[in-house]
C-alpha positions, -999 to 999 in steps of 0.1 A, spaced: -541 527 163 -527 491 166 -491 482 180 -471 466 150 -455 439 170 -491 423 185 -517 438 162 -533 449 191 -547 481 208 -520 491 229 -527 498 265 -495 525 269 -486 530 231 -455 543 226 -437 557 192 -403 546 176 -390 579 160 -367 553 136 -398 537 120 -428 558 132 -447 529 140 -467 520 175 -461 499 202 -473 485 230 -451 503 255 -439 461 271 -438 449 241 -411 471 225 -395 471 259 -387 437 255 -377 432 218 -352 461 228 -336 449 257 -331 413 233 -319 429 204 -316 468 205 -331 475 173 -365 492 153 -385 457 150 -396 474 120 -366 486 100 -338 470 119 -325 504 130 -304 511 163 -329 513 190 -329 522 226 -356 530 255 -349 565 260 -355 570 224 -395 559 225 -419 583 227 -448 580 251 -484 588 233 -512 603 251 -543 589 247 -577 576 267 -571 542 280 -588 511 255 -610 490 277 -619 455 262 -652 441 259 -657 412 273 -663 380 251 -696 370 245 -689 336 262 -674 350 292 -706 367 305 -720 337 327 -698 314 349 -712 282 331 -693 295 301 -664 307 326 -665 272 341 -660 257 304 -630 278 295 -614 269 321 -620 231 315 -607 235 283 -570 254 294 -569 225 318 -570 196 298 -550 219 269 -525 221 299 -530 182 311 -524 171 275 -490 196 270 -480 185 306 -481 148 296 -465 151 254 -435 167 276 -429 142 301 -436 117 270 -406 133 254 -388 139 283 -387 104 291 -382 96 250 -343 117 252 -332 104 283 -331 67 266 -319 82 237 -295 99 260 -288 72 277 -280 46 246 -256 73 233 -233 74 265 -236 35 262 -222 39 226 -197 67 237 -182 45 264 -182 15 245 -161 31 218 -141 48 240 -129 15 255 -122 -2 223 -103 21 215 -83 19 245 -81 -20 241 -66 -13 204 -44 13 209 -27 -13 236 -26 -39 213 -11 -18 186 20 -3 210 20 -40 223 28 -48 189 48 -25 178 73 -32 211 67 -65 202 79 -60 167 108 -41 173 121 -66 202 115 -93 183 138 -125 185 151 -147 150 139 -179 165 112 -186 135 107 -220 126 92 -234 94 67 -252 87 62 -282 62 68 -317 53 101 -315 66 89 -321 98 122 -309 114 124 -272 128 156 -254 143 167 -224 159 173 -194 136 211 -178 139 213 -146 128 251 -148 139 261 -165 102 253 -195 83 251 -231 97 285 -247 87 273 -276 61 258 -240 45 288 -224 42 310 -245 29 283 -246 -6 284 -210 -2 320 -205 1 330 -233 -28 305 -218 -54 323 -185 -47 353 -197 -54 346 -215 -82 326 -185 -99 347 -159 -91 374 -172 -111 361 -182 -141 330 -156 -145 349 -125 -158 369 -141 -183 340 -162 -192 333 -163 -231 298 -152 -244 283 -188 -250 272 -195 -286 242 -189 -300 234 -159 -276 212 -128 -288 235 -101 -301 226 -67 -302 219 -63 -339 194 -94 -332 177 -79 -303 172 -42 -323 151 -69 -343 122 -85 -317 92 -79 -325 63 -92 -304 51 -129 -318 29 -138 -297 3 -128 -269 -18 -147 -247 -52 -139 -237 -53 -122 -199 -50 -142 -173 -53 -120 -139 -50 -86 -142 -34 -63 -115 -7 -95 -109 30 -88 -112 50 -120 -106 70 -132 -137 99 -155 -138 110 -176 -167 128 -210 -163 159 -222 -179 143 -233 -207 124 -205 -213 93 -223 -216 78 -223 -184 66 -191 -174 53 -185 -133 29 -156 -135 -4 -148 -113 -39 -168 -124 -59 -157 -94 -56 -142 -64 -35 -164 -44 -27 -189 -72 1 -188 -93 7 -206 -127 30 -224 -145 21 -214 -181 41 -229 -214 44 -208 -236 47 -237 -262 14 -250 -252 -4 -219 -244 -17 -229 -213 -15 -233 -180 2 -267 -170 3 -263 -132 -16 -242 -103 2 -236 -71 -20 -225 -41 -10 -197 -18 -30 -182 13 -27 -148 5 -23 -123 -28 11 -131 -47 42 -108 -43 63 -125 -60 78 -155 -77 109 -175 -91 122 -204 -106 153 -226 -82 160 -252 -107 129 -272 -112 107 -261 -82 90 -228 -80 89 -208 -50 60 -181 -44 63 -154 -16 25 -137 -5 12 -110 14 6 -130 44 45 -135 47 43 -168 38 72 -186 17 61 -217 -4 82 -241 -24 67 -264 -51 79 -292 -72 62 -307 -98 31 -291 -90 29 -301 -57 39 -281 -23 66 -301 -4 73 -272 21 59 -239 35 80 -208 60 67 -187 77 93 -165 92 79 -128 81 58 -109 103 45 -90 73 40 -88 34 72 -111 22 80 -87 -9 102 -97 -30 125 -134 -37 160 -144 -53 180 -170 -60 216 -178 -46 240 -197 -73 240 -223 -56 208 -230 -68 194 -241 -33 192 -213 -18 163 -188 -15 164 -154 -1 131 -137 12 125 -97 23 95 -84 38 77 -50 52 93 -65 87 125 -49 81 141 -85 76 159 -105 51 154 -143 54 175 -173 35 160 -208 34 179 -241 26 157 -256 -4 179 -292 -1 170 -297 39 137 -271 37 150 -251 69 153 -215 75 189 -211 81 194 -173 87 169 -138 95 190 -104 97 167 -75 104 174 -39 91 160 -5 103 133 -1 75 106 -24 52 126 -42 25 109 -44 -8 133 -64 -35 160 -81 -31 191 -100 -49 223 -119 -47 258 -111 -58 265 -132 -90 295 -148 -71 269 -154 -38 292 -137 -14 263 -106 -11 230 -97 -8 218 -66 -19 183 -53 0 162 -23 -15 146 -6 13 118 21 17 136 40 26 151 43 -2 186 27 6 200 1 -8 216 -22 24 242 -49 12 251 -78 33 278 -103 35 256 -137 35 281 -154 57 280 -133 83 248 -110 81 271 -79 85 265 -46 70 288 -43 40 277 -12 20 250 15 19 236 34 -9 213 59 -10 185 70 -37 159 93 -40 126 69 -32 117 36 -21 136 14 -45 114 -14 -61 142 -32 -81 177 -40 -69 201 -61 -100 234 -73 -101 251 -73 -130 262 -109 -144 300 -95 -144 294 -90 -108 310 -51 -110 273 -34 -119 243 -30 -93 217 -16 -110 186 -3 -90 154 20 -96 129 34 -72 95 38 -69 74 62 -96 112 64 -117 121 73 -154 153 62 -146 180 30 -140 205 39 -113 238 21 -124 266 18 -91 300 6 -96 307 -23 -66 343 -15 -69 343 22 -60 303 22 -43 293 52 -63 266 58 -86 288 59 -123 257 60 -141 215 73 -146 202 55 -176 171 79 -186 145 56 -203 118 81 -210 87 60 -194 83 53 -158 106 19 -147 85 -14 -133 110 -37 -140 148 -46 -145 163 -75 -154 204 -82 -166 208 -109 -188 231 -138 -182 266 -120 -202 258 -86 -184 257 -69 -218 218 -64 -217 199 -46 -191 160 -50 -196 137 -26 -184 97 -23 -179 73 -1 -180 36 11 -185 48 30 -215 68 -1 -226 101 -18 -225 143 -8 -236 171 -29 -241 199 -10 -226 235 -23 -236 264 -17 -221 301 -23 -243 334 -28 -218 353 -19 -250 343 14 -257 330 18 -218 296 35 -231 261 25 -231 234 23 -261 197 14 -263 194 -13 -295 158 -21 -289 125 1 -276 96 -13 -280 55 0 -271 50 -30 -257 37 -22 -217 53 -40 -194 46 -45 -153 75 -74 -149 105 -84 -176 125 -112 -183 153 -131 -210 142 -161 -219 164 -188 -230 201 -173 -243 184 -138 -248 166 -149 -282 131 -139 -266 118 -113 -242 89 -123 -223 67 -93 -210 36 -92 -183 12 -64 -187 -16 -50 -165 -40 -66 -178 -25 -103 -165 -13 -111 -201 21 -128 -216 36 -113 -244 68 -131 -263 90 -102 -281 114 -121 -310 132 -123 -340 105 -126 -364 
């Protein structure tokens, strides 16, 4: 009779009417009070439940080598060094965790204070940020800097700005189409002619000149291009210090906006000045009609307009969210601002005041006035479709549905043609004043990250993911 927990000859064997087995009477004891259960089957099990067996009382032998005390003597040598050796492997291991211990607090406290340290600098920022002061001076050749005022535009400024109004706002609405422009049975017509090998995939910066020629498009990160399109090739690199965001033609000299916030202008190849006014991502550029004056938005919630002829900031207005595109009233009198959140803020240049507000679903990516200068059309982020608002009454008059998501807009110089973008490719959208309707004379496959006319509307020139150029035409 053994006890089924030690294997054993129990001294006071008891029996477990759940299983039937034996125990030693301690033993089960034990096990109950841990667990309450049959060690055996798992059954409910309590003390009062055991039942005692009567039987003579086992006496052990003794072990052969415990019958002499040189034999005692060596067995209990043995436990002690057994028990010397386990007293020493835990002090070993003891004195192992409490480095290991004491290297993790060391980590624990380290990181606790970096954090700290960040988490200041962050709010620091943040206050800092929102407090900020429009006292940015550029940087560059000019050599000159001056005091930002966000109050309205330095007089010499706005007297350019207020004559080009004039003269524009006269002549543009009863201005004749010019000869030789695309017409719409043309444009149902472009094919694409040509396309050029890839030249940096993921860019989307695209703006054509005057000529239509010369094309500024992304080469590398940080490095924008100046590809002809005659040529096939790239005739010009311009150096940023920072990914591209975007960039435009202002006459002859290009100027590139990067992630860093920096504003570059070159000429010629060459850099000849360099702002740095945006404590942010500068995201988007335009071009006033004066054709000397460059506007700027950023992720800091501001608006920024350089003078290209005396390479100065002259003005930084800052709104209550990230700006991501931006453009100027054909007549220059406004600036229109697409925000993330998903208004669209227009300003009076001269002054920097608020002049309208219009809301859309989503961050709006594009923002385009109409040549005409009574259209704005806009189109958000992850959009199928061209938001068209009438300047005249400030509400949305029309939702052109293009079927593909929308990358890119562009209105061409008679503000007949509104070009849009896409993965899934590119639409001509036409609007006629006569018969006050819209119609679509061209869709083409053709996948398009950034649009644009090039010279009178005869071509279309379209960037794709993939970095390369390709020139839709009559064929």
């Amino acid at each position: 009779m053994l006890c089924a927990i030690s294997g054993e000859a129990p001294q006071e064997p008891v029996v477990s009417p759940k299983s039937g087995s034996v125990f030693e009477k301690r033993l089960i004891e034990t096990y109950i009070a841990e667990n309450g259960k049959d060690p055996v089957n798992g059954e409910e099990l309590s003390t009062d439940d055991l039942i005692e067996v009567k039987s003579q009382r086992v006496v052990r032998p003794r072990p052969p080598t415990l019958t002499s005390i040189p034999s005692l003597l060596s067995v209990f040598q043995e436990e002690w060094d057994a028990l010397a050796l386990e007293t020493y492997t835990l002090r070993q291991t003891l004195a192992q965790t409490r480095q290991e211990l004491s290297a993790a607090l060391y980590h624990h406290d380290a990181a606790v204070r970096v954090i700290a340290r960040l988490t200041k600098e962050r709010d620091e920022a943040r206050d800092a940020l929102s407090k900020v002061t429009v006292d940015a001076r550029p940087s560059g050749p000019s050599g000159d800097a001056m005091q930002v005022d966000s109050t309205g535009l330095p007089d010499e400024v706005l007297a350019r700005v207020e004559n080009t109004q004039t003269s524009l706002s006269k002549s543009r609405r009863k201005r004749p189409v010019p000869e030789g422009w695309a017409t719409s049975e043309a444009i149902s017509a472009y094919k694409p002619t040509d396309t050029t090998d890839a030249l940096y995939p993921g860019g989307k910066a695209l703006s054509v000149n005057a000529s239509g020629d010369a094309v500024l498009v992304e080469i590398a990160e940080g490095a924008v291009g100046v590809f002809s399109l005659s040529q096939k090739q790239v005739i010009h690199t311009l150096q940023t210090n920072g990914p591209v965001t975007d960039a435009i033609w202002a006459g002859e000299k290009a100027v590139v906006a990067s992630s860093t916030g920096s504003v570059k202008v070159f000429e010629s190849g060459n850099e000849i000045s360099s702002f740095n006014s945006h404590a942010g991502a500068a995201t988007g550029l335009a071009l006033h009609a004066t054709g000397d004056i460059v506007a700027s938005v950023g992720e800091d919630k501001s608006y920024v307009l350089y003078d290209l002829a005396s390479n100065a900031v002259i003005m930084q207005n800052f709104s209550n969210a990230s700006l991501l595109s931006v453009q100027f009233h054909p007549d220059g009198h406004l600036i229109a601002a697409g925000g993330a959140d998903g208004q669209i803020k227009i300003y009076d240049i001269k002054t920097g005041a608020l002049a309208a507000n219009y809301d859309l679903a989503g961050p709006v990516k594009r923002v385009f006035f109409s040549e005409n200068g009574t259209f704005l059309a806009a189109v958000t982020e992850n959009s199928t479709m061209v938001s068209i608002w009438d300047l005249r009454t400030s509400k949305e008059i029309k939702v052109l549905e293009t079927g593909s998501q929308v990358e890119s807009i562009y209105w061409d110089y008679t503000g007949q043609f509104l070009l849009t973008g896409g993965p899934s490719g590119l639409t001509v959208q036409q609007y006629s004043k006569s018969a006050k309707a819209w119609s679509e004379p061209l869709r083409s496959a053709v996948p398009a990250v950034a649009v644009a006319w090039g010279s009178a509307a005869q071509s279309i020139v379209a960037l794709n993911t993939d970095g390369a150029l390709t020139v839709l035409a009559a064929q």
